[in-house]
PDB file as gemmi writes it, atoms N, CA and C in Angstrom:
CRYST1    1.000    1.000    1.000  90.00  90.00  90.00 P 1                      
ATOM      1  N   UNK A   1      43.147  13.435 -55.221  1.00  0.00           N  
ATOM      2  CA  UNK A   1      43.193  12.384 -56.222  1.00  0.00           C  
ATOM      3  C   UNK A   1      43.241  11.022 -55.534  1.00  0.00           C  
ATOM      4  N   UNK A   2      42.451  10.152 -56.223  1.00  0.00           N  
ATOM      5  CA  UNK A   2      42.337   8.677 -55.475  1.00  0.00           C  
ATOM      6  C   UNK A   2      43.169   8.149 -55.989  1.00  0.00           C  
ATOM      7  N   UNK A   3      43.744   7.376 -55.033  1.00  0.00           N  
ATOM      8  CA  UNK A   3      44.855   5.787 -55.365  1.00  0.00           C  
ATOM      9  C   UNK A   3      44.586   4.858 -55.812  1.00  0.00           C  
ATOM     10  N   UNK A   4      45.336   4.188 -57.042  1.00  0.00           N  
ATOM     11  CA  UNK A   4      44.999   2.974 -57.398  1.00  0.00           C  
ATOM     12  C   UNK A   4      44.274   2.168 -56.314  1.00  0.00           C  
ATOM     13  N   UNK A   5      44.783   1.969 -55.425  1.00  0.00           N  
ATOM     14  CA  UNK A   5      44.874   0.486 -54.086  1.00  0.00           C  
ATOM     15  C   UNK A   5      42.775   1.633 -53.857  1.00  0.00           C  
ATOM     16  N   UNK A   6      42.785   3.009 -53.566  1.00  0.00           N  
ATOM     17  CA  UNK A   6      41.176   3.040 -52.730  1.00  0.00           C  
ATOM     18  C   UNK A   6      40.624   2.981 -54.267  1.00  0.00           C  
ATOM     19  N   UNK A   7      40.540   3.110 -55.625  1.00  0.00           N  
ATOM     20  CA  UNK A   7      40.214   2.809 -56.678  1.00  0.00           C  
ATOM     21  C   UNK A   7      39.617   1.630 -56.889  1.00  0.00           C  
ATOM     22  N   UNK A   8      40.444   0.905 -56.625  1.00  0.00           N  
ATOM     23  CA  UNK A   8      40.230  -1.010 -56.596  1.00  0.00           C  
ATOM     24  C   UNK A   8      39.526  -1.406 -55.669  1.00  0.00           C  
ATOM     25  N   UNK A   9      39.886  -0.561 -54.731  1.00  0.00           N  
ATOM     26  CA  UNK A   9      38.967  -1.281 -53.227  1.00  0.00           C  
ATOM     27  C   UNK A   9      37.477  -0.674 -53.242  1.00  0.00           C  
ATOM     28  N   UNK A  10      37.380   0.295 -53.926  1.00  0.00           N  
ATOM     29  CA  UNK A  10      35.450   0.684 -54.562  1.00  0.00           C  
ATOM     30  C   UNK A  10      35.371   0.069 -55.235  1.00  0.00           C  
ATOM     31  N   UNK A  11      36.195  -0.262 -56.287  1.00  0.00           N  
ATOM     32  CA  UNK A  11      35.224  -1.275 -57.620  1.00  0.00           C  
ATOM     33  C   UNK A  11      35.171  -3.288 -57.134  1.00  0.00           C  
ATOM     34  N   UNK A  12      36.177  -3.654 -56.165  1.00  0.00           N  
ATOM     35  CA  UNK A  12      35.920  -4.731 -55.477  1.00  0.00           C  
ATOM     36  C   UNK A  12      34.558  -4.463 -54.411  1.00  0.00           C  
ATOM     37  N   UNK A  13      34.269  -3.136 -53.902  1.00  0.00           N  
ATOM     38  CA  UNK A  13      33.362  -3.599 -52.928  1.00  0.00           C  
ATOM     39  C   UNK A  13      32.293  -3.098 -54.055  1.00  0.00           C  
ATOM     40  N   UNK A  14      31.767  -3.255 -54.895  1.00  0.00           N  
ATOM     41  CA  UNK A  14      31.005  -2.732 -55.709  1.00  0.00           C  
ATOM     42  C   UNK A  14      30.275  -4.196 -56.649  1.00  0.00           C  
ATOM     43  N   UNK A  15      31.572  -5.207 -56.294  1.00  0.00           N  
ATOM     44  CA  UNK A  15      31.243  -6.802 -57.444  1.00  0.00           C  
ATOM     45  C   UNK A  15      29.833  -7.267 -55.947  1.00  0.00           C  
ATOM     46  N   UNK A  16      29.172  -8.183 -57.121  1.00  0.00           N  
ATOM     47  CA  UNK A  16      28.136  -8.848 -56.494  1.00  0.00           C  
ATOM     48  C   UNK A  16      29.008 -10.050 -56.942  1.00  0.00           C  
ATOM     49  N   UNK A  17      29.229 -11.169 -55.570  1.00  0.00           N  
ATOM     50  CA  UNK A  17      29.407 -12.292 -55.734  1.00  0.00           C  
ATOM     51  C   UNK A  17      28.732 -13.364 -55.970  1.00  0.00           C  
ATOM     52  N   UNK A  18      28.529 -14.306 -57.150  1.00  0.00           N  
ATOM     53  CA  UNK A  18      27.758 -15.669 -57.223  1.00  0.00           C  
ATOM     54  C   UNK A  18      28.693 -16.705 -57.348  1.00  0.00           C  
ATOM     55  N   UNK A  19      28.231 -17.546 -56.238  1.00  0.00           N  
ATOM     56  CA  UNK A  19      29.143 -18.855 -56.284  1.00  0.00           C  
ATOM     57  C   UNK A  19      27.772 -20.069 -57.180  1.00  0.00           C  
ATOM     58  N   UNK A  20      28.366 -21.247 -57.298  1.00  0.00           N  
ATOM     59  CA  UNK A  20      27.443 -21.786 -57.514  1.00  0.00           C  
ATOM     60  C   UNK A  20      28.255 -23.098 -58.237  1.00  0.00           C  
ATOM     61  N   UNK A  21      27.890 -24.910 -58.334  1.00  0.00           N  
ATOM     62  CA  UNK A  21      28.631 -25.594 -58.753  1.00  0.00           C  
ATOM     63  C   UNK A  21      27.720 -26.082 -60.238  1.00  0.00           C  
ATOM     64  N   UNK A  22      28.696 -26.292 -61.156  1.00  0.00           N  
ATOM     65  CA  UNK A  22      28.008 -26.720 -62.358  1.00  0.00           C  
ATOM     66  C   UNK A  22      28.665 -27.829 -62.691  1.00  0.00           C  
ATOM     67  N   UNK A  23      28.037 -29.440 -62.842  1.00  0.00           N  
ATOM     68  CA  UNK A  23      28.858 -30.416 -63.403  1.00  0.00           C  
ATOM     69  C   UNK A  23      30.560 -30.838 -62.319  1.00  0.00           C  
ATOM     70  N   UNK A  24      29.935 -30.653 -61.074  1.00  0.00           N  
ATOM     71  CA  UNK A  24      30.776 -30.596 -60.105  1.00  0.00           C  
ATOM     72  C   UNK A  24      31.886 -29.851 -59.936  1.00  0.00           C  
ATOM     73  N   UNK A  25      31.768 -28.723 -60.760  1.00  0.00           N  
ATOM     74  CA  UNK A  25      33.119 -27.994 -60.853  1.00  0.00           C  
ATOM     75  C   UNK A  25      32.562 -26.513 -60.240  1.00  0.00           C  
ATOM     76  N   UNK A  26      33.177 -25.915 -59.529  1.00  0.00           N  
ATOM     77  CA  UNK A  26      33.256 -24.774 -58.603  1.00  0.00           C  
ATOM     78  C   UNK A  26      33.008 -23.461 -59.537  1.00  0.00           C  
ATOM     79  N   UNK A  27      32.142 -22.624 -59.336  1.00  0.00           N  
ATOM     80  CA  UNK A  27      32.174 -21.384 -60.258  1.00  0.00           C  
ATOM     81  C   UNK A  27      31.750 -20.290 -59.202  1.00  0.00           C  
ATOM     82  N   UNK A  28      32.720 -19.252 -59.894  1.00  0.00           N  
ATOM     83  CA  UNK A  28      32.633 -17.980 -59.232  1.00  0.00           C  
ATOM     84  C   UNK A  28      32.154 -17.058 -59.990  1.00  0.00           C  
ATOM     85  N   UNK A  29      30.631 -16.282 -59.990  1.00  0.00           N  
ATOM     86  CA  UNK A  29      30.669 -15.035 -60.813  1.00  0.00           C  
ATOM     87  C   UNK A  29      30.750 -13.860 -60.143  1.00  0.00           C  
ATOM     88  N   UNK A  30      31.606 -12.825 -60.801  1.00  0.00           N  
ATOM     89  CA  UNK A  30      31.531 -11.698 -60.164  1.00  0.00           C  
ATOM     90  C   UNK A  30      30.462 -10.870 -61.208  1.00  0.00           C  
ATOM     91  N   UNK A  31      29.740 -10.101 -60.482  1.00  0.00           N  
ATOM     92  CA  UNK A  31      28.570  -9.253 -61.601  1.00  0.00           C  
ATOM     93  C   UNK A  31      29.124  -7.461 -60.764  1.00  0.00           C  
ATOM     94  N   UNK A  32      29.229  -6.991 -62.020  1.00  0.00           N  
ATOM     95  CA  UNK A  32      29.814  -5.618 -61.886  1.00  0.00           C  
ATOM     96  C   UNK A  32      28.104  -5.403 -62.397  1.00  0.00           C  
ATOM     97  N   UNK A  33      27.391  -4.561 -61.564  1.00  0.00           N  
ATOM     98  CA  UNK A  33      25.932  -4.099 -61.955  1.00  0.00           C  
ATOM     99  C   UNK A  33      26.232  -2.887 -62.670  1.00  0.00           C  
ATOM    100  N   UNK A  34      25.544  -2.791 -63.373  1.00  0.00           N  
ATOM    101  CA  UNK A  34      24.439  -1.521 -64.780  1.00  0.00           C  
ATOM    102  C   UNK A  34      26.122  -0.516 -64.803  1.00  0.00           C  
ATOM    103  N   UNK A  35      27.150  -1.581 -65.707  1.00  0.00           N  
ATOM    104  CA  UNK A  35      28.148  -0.134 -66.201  1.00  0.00           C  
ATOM    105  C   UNK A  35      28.274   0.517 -67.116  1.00  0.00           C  
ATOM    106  N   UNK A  36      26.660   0.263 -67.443  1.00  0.00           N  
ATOM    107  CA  UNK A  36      26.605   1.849 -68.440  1.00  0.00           C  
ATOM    108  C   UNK A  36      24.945   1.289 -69.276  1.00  0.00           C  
ATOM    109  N   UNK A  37      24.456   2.098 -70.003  1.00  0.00           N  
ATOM    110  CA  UNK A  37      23.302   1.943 -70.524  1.00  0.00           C  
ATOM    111  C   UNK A  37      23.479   1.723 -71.789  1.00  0.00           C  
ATOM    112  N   UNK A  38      23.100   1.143 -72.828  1.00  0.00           N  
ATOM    113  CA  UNK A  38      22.666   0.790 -74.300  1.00  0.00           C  
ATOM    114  C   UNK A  38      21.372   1.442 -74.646  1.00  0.00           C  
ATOM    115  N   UNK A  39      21.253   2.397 -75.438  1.00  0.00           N  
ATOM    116  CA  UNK A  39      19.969   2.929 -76.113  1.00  0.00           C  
ATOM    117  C   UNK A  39      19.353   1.596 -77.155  1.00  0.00           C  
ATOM    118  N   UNK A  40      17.912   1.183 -77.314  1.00  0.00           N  
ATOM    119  CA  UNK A  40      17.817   0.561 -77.886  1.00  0.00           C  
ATOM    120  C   UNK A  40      16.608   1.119 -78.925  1.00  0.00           C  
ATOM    121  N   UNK A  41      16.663   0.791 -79.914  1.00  0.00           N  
ATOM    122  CA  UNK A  41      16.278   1.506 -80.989  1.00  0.00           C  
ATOM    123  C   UNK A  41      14.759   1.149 -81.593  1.00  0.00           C  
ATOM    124  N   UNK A  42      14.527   0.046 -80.877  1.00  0.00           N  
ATOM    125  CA  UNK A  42      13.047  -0.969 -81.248  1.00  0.00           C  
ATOM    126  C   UNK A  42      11.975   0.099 -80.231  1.00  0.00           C  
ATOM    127  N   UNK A  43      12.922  -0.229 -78.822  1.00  0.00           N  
ATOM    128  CA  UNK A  43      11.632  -0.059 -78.078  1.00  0.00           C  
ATOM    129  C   UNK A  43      11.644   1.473 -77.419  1.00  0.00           C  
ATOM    130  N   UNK A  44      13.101   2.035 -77.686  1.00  0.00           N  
ATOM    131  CA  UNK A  44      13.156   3.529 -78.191  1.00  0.00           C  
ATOM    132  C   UNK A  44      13.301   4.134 -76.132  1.00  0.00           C  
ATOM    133  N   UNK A  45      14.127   2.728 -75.399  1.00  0.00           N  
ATOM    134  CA  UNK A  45      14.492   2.717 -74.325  1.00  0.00           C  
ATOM    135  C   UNK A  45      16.077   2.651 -73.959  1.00  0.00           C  
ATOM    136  N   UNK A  46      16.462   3.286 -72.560  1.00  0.00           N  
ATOM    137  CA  UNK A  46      18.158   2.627 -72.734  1.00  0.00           C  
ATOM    138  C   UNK A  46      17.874   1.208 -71.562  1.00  0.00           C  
ATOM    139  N   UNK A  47      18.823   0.693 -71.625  1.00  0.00           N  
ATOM    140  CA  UNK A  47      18.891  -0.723 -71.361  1.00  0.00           C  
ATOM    141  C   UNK A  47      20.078  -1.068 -70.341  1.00  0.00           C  
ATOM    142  N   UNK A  48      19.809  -0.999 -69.207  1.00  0.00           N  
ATOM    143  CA  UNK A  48      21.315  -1.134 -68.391  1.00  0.00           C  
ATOM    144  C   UNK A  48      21.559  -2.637 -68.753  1.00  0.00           C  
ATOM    145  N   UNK A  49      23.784  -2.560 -68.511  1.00  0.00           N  
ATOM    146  CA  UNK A  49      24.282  -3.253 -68.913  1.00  0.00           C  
ATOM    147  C   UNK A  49      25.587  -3.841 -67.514  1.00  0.00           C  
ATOM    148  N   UNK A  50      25.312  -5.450 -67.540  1.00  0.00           N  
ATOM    149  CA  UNK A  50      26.265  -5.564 -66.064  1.00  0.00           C  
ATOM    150  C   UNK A  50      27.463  -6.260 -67.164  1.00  0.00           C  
ATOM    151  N   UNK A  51      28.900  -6.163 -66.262  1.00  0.00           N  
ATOM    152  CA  UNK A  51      30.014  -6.425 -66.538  1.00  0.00           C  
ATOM    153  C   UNK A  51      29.935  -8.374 -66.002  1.00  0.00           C  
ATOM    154  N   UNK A  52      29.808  -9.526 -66.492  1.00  0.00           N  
ATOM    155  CA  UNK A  52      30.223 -10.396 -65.790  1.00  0.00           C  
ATOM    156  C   UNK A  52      31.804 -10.909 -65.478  1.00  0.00           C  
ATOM    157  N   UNK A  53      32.373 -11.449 -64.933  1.00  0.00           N  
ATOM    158  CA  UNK A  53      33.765 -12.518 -64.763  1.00  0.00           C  
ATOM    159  C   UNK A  53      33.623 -13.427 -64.474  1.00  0.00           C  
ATOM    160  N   UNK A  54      33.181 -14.267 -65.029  1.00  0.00           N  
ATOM    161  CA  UNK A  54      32.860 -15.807 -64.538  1.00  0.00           C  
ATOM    162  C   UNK A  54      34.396 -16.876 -64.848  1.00  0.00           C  
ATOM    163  N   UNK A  55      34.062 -17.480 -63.428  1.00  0.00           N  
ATOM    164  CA  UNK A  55      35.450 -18.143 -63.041  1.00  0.00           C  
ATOM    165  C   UNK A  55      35.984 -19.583 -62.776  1.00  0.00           C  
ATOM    166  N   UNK A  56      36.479 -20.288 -63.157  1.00  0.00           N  
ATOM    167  CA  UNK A  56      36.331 -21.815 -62.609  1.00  0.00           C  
ATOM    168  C   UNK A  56      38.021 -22.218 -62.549  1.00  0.00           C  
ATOM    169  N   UNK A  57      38.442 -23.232 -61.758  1.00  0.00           N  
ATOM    170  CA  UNK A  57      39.829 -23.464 -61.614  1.00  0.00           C  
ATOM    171  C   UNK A  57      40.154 -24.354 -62.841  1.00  0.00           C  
ATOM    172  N   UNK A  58      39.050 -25.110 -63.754  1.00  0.00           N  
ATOM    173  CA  UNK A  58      39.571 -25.673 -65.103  1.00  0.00           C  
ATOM    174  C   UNK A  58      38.664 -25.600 -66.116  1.00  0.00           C  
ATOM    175  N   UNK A  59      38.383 -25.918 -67.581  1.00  0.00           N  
ATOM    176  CA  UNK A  59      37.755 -25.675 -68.263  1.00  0.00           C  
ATOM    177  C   UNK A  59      36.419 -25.695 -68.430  1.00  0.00           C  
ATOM    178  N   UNK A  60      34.908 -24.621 -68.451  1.00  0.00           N  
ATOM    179  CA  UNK A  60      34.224 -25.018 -68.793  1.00  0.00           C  
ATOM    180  C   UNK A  60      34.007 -25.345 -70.076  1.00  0.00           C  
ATOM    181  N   UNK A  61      32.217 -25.241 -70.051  1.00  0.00           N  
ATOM    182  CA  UNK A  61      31.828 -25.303 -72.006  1.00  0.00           C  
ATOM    183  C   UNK A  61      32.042 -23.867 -72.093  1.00  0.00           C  
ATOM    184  N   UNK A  62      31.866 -22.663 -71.287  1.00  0.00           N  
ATOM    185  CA  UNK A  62      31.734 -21.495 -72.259  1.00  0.00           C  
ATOM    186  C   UNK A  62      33.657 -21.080 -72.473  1.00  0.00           C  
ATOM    187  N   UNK A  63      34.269 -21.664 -72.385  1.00  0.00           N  
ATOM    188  CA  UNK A  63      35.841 -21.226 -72.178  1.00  0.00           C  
ATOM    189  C   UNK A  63      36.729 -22.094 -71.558  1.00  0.00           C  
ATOM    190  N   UNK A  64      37.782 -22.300 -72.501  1.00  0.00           N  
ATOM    191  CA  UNK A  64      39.289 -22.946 -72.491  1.00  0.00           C  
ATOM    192  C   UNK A  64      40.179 -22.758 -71.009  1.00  0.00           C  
ATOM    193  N   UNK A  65      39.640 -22.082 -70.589  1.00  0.00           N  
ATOM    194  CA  UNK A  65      40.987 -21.194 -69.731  1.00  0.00           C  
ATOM    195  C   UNK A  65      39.980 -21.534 -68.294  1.00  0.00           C  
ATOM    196  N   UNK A  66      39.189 -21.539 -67.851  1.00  0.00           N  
ATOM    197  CA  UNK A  66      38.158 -21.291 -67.116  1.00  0.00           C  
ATOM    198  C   UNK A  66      38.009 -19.450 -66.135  1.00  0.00           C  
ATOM    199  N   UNK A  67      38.280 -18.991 -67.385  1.00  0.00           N  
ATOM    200  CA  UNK A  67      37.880 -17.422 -67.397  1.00  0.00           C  
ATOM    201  C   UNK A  67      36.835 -16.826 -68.396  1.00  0.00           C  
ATOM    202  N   UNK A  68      35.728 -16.098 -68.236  1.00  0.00           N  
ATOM    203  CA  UNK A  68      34.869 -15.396 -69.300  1.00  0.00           C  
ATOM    204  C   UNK A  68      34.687 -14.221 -68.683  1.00  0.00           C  
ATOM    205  N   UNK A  69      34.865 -13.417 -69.201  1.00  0.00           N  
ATOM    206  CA  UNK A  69      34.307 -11.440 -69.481  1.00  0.00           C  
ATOM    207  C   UNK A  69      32.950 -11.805 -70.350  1.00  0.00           C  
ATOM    208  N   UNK A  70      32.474 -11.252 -69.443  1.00  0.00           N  
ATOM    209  CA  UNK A  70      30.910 -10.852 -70.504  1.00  0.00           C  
ATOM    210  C   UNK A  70      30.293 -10.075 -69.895  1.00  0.00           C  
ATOM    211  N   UNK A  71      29.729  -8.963 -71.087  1.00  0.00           N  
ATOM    212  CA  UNK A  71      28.730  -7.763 -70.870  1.00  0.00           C  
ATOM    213  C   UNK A  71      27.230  -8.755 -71.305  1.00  0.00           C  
ATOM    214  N   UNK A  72      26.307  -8.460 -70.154  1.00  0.00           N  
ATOM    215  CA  UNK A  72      24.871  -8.961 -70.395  1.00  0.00           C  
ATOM    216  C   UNK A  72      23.959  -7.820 -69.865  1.00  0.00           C  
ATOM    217  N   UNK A  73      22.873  -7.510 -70.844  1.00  0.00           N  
ATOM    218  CA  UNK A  73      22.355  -6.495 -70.785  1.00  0.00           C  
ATOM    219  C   UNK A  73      20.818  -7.063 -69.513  1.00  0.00           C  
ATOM    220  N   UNK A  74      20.263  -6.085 -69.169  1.00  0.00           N  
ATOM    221  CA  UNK A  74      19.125  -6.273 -68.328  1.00  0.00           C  
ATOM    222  C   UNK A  74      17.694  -6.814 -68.555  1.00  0.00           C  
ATOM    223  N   UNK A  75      17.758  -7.099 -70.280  1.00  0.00           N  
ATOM    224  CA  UNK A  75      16.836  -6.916 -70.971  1.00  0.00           C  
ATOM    225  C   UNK A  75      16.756  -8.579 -70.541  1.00  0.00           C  
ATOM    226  N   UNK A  76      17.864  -9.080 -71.140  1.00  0.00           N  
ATOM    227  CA  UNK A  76      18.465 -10.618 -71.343  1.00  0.00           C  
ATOM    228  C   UNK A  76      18.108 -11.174 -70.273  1.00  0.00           C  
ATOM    229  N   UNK A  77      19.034 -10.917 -68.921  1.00  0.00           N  
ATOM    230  CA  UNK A  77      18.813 -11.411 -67.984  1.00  0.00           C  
ATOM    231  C   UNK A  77      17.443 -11.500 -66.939  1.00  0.00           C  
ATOM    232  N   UNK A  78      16.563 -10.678 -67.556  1.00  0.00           N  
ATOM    233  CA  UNK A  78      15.307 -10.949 -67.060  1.00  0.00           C  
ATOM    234  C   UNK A  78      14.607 -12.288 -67.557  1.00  0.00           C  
ATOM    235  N   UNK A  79      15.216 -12.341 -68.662  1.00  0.00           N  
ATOM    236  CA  UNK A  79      14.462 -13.828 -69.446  1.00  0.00           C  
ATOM    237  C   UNK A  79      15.068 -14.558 -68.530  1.00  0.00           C  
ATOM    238  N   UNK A  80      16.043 -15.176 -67.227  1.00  0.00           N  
ATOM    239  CA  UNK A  80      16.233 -16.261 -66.780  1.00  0.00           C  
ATOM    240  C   UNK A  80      15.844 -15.205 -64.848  1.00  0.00           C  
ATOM    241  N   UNK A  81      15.847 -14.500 -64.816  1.00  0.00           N  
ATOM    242  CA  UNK A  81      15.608 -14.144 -63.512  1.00  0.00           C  
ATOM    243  C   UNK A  81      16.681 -13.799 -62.341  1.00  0.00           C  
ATOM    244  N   UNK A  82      17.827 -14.958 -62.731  1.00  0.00           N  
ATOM    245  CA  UNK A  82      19.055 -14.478 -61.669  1.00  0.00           C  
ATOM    246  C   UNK A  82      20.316 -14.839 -62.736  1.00  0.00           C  
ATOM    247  N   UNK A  83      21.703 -14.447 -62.642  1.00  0.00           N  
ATOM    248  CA  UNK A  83      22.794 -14.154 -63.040  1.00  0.00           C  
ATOM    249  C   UNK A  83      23.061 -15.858 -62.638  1.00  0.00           C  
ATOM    250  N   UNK A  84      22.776 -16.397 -61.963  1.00  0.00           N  
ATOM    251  CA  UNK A  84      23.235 -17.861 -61.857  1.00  0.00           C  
ATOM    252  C   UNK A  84      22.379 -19.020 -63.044  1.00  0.00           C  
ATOM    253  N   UNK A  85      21.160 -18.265 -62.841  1.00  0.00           N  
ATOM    254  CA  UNK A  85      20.713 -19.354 -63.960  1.00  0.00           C  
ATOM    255  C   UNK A  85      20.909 -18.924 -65.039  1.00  0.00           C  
ATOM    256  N   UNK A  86      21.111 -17.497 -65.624  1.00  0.00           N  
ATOM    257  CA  UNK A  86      21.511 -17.116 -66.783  1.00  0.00           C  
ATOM    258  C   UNK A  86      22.849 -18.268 -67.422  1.00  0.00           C  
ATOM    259  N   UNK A  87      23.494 -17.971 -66.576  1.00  0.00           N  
ATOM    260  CA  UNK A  87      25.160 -18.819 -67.002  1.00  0.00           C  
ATOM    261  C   UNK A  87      25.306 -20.341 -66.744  1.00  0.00           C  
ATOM    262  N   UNK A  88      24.215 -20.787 -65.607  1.00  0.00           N  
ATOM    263  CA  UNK A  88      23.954 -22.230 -65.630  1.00  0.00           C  
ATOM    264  C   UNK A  88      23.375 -22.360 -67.274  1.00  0.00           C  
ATOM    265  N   UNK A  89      22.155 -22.171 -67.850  1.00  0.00           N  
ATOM    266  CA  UNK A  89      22.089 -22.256 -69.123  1.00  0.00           C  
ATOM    267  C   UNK A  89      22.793 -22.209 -70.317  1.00  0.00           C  
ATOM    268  N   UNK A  90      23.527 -21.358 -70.088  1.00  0.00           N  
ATOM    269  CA  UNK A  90      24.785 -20.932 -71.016  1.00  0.00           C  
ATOM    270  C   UNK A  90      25.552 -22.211 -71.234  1.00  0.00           C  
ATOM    271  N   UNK A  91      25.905 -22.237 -69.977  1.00  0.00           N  
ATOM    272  CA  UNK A  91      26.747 -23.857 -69.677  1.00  0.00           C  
ATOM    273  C   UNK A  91      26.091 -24.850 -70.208  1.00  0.00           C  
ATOM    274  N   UNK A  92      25.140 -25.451 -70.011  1.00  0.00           N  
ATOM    275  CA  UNK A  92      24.188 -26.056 -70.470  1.00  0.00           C  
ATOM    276  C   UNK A  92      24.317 -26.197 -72.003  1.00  0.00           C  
ATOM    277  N   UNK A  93      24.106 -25.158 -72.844  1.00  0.00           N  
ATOM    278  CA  UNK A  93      23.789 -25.124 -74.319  1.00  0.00           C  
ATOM    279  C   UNK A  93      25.129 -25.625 -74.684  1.00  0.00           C  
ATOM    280  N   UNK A  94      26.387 -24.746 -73.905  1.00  0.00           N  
ATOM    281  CA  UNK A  94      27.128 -25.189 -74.704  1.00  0.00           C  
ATOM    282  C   UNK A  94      28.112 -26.626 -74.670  1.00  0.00           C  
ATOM    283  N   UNK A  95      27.205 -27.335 -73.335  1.00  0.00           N  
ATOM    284  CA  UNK A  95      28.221 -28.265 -73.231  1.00  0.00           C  
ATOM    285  C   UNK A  95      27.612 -29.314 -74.021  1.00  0.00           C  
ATOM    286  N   UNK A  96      26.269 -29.131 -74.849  1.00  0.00           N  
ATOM    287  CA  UNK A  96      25.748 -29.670 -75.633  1.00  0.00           C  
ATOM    288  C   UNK A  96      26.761 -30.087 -76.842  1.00  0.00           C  
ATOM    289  N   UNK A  97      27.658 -29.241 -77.306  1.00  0.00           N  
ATOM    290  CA  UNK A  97      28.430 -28.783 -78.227  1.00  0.00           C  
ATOM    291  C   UNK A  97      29.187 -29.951 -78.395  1.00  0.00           C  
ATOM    292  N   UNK A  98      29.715 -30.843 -79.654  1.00  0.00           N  
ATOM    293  CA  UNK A  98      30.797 -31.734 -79.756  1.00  0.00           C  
ATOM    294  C   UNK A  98      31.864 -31.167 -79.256  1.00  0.00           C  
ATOM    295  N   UNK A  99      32.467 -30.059 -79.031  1.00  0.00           N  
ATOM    296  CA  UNK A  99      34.209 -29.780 -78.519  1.00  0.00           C  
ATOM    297  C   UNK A  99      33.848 -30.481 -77.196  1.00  0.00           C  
ATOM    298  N   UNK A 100      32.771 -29.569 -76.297  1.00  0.00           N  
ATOM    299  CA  UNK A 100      32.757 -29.812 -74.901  1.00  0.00           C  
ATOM    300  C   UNK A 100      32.206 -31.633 -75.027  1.00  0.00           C  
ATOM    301  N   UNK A 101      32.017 -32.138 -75.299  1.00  0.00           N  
ATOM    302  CA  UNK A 101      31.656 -33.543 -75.037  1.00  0.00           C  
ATOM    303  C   UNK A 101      32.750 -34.389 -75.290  1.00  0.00           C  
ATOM    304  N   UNK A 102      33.717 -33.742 -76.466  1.00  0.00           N  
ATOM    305  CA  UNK A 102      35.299 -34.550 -76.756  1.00  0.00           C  
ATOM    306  C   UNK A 102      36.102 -34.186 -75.406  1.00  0.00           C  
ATOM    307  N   UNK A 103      36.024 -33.480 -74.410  1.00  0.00           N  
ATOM    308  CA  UNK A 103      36.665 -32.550 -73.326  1.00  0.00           C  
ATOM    309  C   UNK A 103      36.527 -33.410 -72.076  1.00  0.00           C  
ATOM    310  N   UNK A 104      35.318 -33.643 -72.584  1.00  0.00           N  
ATOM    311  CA  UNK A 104      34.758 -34.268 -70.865  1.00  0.00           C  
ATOM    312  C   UNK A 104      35.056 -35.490 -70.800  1.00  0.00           C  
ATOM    313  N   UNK A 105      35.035 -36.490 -71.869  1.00  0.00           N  
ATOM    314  CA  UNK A 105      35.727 -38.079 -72.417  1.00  0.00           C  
ATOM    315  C   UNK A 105      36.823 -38.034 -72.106  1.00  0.00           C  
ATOM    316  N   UNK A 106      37.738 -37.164 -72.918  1.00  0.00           N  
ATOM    317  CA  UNK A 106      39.152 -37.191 -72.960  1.00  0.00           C  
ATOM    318  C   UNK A 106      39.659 -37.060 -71.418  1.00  0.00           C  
ATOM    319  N   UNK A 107      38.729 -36.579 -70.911  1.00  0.00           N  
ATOM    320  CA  UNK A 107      39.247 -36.065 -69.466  1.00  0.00           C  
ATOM    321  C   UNK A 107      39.211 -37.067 -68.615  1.00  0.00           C  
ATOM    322  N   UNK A 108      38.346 -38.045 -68.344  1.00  0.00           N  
ATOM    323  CA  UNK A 108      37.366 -39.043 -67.915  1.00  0.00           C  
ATOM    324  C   UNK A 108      38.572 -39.901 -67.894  1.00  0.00           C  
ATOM    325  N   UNK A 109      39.699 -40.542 -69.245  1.00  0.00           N  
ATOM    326  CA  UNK A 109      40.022 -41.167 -70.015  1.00  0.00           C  
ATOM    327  C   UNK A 109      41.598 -41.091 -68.935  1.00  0.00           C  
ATOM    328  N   UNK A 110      42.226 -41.962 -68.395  1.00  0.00           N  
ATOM    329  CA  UNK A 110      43.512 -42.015 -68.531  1.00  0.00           C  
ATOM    330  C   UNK A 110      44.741 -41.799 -69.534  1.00  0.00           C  
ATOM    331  N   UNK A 111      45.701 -41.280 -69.270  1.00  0.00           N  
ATOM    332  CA  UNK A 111      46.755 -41.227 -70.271  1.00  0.00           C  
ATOM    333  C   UNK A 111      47.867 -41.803 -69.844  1.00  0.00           C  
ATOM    334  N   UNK A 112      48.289 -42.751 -70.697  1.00  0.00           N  
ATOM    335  CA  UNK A 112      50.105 -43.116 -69.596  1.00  0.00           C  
ATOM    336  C   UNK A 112      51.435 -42.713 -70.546  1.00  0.00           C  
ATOM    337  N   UNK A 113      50.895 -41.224 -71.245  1.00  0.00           N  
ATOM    338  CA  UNK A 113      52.114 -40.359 -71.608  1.00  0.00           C  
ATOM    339  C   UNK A 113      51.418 -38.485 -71.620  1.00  0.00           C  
TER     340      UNK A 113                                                      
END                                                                             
């Protein structure tokens, strides 16, 4: 029976690392490749599916916390070609968004309380 600690240490050597900076802020994705398949019903194919963790030390547009879990299927990510520009876009759309534009002001903005 395997140990937590050699458990963890296959599924860490198993992450594909993407670094990459967006809007000067530091991002880390980890891509867990194809953990599991989706049957899809159109094209009557299954569809591998990667685990993302995308990471930043403060808030992006896609998340408060600068943490995201996301399952993205293979289908998807062919429309942008690599796992970095997938989530550069992402970022993109959503920093389009009024929250993320009140975020980035406010931030910009001194406070003296």
């Amino acid at each position: 029976m395997n140990s937590f600690a050699q458990i963890h240490a296959e599924y860490e050597a198993r992450l594909i690392h993407h670094n990459f900076v967006w809007q000067n802020i530091p991002i880390l994705i980890l891509q867990d490749k194809e953990i599991c398949l989706v049957f899809d019903c159109i094209t009557d194919e299954n569809i591998g599916v990667d685990h993302l963790q995308i990471k930043a030390t403060q808030p992006i547009s896609i998340t408060e916390t600068g943490y995201k879990s996301y399952y993205l299927t293979h289908r998807n990510l062919a429309e942008y070609k690599t796992v970095i520009s997938y989530v550069s876009n992402w970022l993109d759309h959503e920093a389009e968004k009024p929250a993320w534009k009140k975020y980035v002001e406010k931030s910009r903005q001194l406070t003296l309380f």
